[in-house]
C-alpha positions in Angstrom: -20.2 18.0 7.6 -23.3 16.0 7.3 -23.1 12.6 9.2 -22.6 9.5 7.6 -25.5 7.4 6.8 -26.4 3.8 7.5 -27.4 4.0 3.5 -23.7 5.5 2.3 -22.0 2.5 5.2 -24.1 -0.3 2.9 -22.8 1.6 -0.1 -19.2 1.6 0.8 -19.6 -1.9 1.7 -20.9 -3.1 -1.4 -18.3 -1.7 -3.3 -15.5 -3.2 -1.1 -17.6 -6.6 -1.4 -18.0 -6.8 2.8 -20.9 -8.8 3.1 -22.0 -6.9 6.4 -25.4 -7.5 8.9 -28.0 -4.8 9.7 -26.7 -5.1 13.5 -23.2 -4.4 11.7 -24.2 -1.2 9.6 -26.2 0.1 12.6 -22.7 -0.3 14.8 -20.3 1.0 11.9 -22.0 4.4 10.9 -22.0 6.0 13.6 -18.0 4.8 13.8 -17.4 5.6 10.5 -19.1 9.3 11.1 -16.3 9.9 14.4 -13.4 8.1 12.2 -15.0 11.0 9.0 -14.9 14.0 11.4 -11.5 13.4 13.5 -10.4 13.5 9.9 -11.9 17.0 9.0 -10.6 18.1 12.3 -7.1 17.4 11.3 -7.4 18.6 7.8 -8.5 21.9 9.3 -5.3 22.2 11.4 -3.3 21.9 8.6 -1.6 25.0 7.5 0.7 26.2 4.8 3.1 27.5 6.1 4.1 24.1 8.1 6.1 21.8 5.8 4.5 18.2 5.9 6.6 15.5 7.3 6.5 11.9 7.6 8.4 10.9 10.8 7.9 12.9 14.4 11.7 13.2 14.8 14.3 14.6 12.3 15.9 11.3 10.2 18.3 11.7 7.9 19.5 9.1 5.4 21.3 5.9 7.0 22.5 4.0 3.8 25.6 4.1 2.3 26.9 6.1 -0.5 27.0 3.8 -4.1 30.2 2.7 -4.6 31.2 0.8 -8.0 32.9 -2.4 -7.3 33.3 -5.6 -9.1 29.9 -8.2 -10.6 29.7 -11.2 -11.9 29.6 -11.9 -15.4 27.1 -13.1 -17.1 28.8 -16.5 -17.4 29.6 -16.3 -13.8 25.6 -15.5 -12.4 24.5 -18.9 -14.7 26.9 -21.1 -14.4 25.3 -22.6 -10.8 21.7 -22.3 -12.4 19.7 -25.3 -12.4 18.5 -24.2 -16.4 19.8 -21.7 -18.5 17.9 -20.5 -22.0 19.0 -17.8 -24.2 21.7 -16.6 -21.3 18.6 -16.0 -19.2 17.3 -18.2 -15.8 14.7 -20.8 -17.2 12.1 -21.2 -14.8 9.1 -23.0 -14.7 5.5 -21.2 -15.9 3.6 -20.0 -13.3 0.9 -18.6 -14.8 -1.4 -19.6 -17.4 -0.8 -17.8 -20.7 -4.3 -16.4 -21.3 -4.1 -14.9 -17.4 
């Protein structure tokens, strides 16, 4: 894999809109090109026959099963509310409407 250049570095950080100094792209490229190839490395480990995973150790699910019990009504949920439109919350606008 070809190393990264100081040209693709000012690239990638135009398009994330990082203003950066020529000190800085001289510093990051040759970062970015260990970060690139530690990356290539792994991806070349990688096998099929190993499953991915997302965790080191085994987990297994730690919530509780759903159980149906009793909700408030509708009623019930707006009587406490400060405003109540339509059998909805009323809350203020937060946004502008052409947003």
């Amino acid at each position: 894999m070809p190393a990264i250049t100081r040209d693709e570095v000012a690239h990638l950080a135009r398009l994330a809109r990082i203003e950066l100094t020529d000190d800085e792209l001289d510093h990051l490229a040759p970062q970015l090109d260990v970060i690139l190839t530690s990356v290539a490395q792994v991806s070349e480990v990688a096998a099929q026959d190993i499953p991915p995973t997302s965790h080191a150790l085994p987990l297994t699910n730690v919530f509780r099963d759903d159980v149906l019990a009793e909700c408030l009504t509708p009623e019930e949920a707006l009587q406490a509310a400060p405003a109540v439109e339509d059998d909805r919350f009323r809350v203020p606008r937060i946004l502008d409407e052409e947003a």
